[in-house]
C-alpha positions as CSV (number, residue, x, y, z in Angstrom):
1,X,-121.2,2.1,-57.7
2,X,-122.4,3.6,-54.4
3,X,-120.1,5.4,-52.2
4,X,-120.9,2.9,-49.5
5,X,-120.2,-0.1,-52.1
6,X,-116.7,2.1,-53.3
7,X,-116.0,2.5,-49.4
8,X,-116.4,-1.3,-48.6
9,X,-114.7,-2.2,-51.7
10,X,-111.5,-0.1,-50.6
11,X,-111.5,-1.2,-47.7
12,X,-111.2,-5.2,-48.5
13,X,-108.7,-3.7,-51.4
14,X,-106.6,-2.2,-48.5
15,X,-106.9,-5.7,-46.4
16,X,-105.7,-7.3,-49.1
17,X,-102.5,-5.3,-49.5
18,X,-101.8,-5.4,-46.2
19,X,-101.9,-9.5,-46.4
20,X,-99.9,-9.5,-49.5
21,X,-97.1,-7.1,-47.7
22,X,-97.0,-9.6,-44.8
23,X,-96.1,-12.5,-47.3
24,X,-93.6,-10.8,-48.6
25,X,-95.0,-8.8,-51.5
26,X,-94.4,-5.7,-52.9
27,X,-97.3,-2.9,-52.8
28,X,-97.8,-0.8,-55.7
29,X,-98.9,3.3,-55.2
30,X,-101.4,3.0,-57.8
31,X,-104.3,1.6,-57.2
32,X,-106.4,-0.5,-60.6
33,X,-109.9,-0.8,-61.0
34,X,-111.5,-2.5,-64.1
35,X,-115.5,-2.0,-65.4
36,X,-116.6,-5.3,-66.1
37,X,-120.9,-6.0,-66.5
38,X,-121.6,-3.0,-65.7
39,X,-120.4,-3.1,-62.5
40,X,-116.9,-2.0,-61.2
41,X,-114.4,-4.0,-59.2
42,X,-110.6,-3.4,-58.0
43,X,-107.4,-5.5,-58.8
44,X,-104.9,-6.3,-57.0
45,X,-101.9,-7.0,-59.2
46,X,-98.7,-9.1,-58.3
47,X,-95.8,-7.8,-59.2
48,X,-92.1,-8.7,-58.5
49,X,-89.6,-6.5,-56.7
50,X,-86.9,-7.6,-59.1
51,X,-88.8,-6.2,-62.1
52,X,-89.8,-2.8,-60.8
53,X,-87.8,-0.2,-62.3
54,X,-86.9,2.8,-59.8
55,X,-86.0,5.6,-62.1
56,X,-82.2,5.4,-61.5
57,X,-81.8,1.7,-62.9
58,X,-81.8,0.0,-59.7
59,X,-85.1,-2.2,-58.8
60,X,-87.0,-2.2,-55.9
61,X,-85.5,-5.4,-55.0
62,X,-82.1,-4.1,-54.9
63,X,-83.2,-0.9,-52.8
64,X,-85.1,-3.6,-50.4
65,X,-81.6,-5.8,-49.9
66,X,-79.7,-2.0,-49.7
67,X,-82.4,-1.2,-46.4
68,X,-82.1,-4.4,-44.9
69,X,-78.6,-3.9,-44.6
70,X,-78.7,-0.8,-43.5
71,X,-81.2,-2.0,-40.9
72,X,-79.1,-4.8,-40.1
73,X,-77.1,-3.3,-36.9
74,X,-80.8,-2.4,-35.7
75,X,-81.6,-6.5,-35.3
76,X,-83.5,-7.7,-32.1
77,X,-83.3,-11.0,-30.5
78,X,-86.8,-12.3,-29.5
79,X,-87.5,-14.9,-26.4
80,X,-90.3,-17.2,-26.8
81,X,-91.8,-20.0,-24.9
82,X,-92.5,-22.4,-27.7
83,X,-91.8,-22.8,-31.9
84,X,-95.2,-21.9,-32.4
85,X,-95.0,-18.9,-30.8
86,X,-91.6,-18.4,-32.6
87,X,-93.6,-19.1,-36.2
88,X,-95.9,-16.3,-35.1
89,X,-93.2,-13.1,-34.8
90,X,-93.9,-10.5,-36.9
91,X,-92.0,-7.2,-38.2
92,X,-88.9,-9.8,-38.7
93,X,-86.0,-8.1,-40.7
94,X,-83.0,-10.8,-41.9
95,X,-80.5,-11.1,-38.9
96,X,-83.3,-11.1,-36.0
97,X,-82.7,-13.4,-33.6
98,X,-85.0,-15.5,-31.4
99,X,-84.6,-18.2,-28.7
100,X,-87.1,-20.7,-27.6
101,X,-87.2,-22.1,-24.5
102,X,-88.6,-25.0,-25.3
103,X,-87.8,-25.9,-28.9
104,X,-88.7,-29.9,-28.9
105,X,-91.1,-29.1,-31.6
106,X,-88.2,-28.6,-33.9
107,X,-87.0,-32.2,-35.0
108,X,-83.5,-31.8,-34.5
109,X,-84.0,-30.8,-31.0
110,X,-84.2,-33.6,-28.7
111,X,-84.7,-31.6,-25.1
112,X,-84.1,-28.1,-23.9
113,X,-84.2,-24.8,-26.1
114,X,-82.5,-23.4,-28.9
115,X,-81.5,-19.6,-30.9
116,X,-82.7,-19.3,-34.0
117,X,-81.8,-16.6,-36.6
118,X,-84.3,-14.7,-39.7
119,X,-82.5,-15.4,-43.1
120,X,-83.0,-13.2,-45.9
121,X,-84.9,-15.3,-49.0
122,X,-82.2,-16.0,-51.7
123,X,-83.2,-17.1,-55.4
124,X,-86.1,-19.4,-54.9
125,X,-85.5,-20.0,-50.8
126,X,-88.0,-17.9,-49.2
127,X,-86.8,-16.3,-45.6
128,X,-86.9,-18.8,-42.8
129,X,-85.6,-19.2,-39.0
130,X,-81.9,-21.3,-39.0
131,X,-81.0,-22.6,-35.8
132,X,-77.4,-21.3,-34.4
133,X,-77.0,-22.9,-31.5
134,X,-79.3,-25.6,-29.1
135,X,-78.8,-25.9,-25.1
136,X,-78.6,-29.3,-25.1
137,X,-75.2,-28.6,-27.7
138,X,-73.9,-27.0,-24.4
139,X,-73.0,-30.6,-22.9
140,X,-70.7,-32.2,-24.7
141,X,-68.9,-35.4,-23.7
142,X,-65.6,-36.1,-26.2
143,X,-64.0,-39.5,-26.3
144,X,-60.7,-39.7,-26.3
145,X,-60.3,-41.2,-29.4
146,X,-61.8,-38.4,-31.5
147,X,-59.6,-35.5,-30.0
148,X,-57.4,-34.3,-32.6
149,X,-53.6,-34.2,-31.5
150,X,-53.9,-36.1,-29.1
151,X,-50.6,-37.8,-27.0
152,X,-50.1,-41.1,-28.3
153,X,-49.4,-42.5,-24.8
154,X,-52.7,-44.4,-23.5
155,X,-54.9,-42.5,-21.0
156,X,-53.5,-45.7,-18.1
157,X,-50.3,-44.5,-18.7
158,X,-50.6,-40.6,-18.4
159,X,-52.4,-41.1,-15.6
160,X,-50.0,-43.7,-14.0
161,X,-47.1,-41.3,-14.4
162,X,-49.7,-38.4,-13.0
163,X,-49.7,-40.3,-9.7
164,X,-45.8,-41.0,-9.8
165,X,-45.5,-37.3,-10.3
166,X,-43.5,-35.4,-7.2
167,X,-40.8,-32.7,-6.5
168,X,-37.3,-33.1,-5.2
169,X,-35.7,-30.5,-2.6
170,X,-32.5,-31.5,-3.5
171,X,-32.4,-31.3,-7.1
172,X,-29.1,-29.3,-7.6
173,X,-27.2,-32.4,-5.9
174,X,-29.6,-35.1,-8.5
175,X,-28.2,-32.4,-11.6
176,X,-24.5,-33.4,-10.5
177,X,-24.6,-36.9,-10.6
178,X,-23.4,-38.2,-13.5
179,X,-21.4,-41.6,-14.6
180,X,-17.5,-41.4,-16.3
181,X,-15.9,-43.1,-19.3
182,X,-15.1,-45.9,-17.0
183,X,-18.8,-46.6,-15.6
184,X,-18.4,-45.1,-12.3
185,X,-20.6,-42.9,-10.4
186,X,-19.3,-39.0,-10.4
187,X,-20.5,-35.5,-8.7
188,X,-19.8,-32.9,-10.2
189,X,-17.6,-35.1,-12.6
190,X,-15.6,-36.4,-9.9
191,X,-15.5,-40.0,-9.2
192,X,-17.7,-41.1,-6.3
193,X,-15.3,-44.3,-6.0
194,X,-11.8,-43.8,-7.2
195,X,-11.2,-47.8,-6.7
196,X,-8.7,-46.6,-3.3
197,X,-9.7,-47.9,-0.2
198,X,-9.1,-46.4,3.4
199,X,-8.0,-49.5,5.2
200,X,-6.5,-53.3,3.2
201,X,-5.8,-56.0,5.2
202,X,-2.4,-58.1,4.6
203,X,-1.2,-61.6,6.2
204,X,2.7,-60.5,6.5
205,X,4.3,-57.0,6.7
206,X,6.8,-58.2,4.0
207,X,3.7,-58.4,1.2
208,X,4.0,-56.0,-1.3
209,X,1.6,-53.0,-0.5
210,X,-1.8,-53.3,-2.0
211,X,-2.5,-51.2,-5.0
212,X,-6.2,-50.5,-3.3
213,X,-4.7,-48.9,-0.7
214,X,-5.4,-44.7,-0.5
215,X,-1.6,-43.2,0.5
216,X,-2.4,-42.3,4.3
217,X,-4.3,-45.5,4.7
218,X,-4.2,-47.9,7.1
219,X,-3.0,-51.7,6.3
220,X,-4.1,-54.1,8.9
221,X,-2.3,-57.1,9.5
222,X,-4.1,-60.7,10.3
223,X,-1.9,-62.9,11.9
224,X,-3.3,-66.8,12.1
C-alpha cells in the first residue's frame, strides 16, 4: 500500500472513530488492520465498555459511570431557541441541563418553553433529554374541589362570614356578659335585672307592699 493510500486510509479510520465516540462508543488504543486480496484495509472493531477489562477488575464501563460522577458538580445548563437546536448539543455529560424557549415541537408541550435534563443510558435505555419543568406548568388554576384538606364549609359560606367579619372596641364589656341559673342576663356574674323595681304603683296605702318593690323605692298611689 502507498503511503498516500495508508495516509487516506488513516485518516477515514480516524473519522470513523471519532463518529463512533459521538454515538456513544468506546475507542480502542490499538488500531487493526487485516491483508485481504492482496491488498490491506483497517478495522474498526465494536466493543462494549462493560466487557473491557482494566487491569484492576473494574471495566471501562464502571470507570466511565465513576467520571461522570465525578463530573457531575461540573454540569451546565444550555439555552436554546428551538428542540432542534436542543437535539443538536454536543459534549453533553448526564445532569446537563437545557431550556428551550420555544419547545412546541415536544408533544407534551402545548405553548411556551420548557428545561430539559441529559440522562445517563441505563440497561437498554440509551441517554436522552427528560423534561423537568414547562412554563406553561407555571399557571396553574386549582378547583376547589381537588384541594386536599380543604374546610368542609362551602366557598358561599366562608365568604359570607368574610364580609360579616368586624372588630369590637368594647370587647372586655361583650367577655362579661353572661346569663345565670335562672335565665337572666348578668355582668360580671351579676344579675342585670334582679326582678326589683325602682318605683310600683298601688290603689290604697293600706295594700300590702309589693314584693317588686327595691327597699328605698318609691310606691306611687293612683287614686280613681
Amino acid at each position: 500500500m502507498s503511503n498516500a493510500n495508508l495516509t487516506t486510509g488513516l485518516a477515514a479510520a480516524e473519522s470513523a472513530v471519532e463518529e463512533m465516540r459521538r454515538a456513544g462508543f468506546v475507542e480502542l488504543p490499538t488500531v487493526l488492520s487485516q491483508t485481504a486480496g492482496g491488498g490491506r484495509y483497517i478495522l474498526f472493531p465494536r466493543t462494549v465498555a462493560a466487557n473491557v477489562d482494566m487491569g484492576d477488575g473494574s471495566s471501562a464501563l464502571e470507570r466511565i459511570r465513576l467520571l461522570e460522577r465525578g463530573l457531575a458538580a461540573n454540569t451546565t445548563t444550555t439555552v436554546v431557541e428551538t428542540i432542534a437546536e436542543r437535539d443538536l448539543v454536543t459534549g453533553k455529560i448526564p445532569g446537563d441541563k437545557c431550556y428551550v424557549i420555544d419547545a412546541t415541537a415536544d408533544p407534551s408541550v402545548e405553548k411556551g418553553g420548557a428545561a430539559y435534563i441529559w440522562m445517563p443510558a441505563r440497561g437498554d435505555e440509551a441517554p436522552y433529554w427528560r423534561k423537568m419543568t414547562e412554563e406553561e406548568s407555571q399557571d396553574v388554576a386549582l378547583q376547589w374541589e381537588s384541594i386536599s384538606g380543604r374546610p368542609e364549609q362551602p366557598v358561599a359560606k366562608i365568604d359570607e362570614a368574610a364580609l360579616l367579619a368586624h372588630a369590637h372596641d368594647n370587647k372586655c364589656v361583650l367577655d362579661s356578659l353572661g346569663r345565670d341559673e335562672s335565665g337572666r342576663l348578668t355582668i360580671a356574674g351579676q344579675p342585670v335585672d334582679d326582678g326589683k323595681r325602682d318605683a310600683v304603683a298601688a290603689s290604697s296605702l293600706g295594700e300590702e307592699l309589693p314584693a317588686t318593690l327595691r327597699d328605698g323605692g318609691l310606691l306611687i298611689l293612683i287614686q280613681e
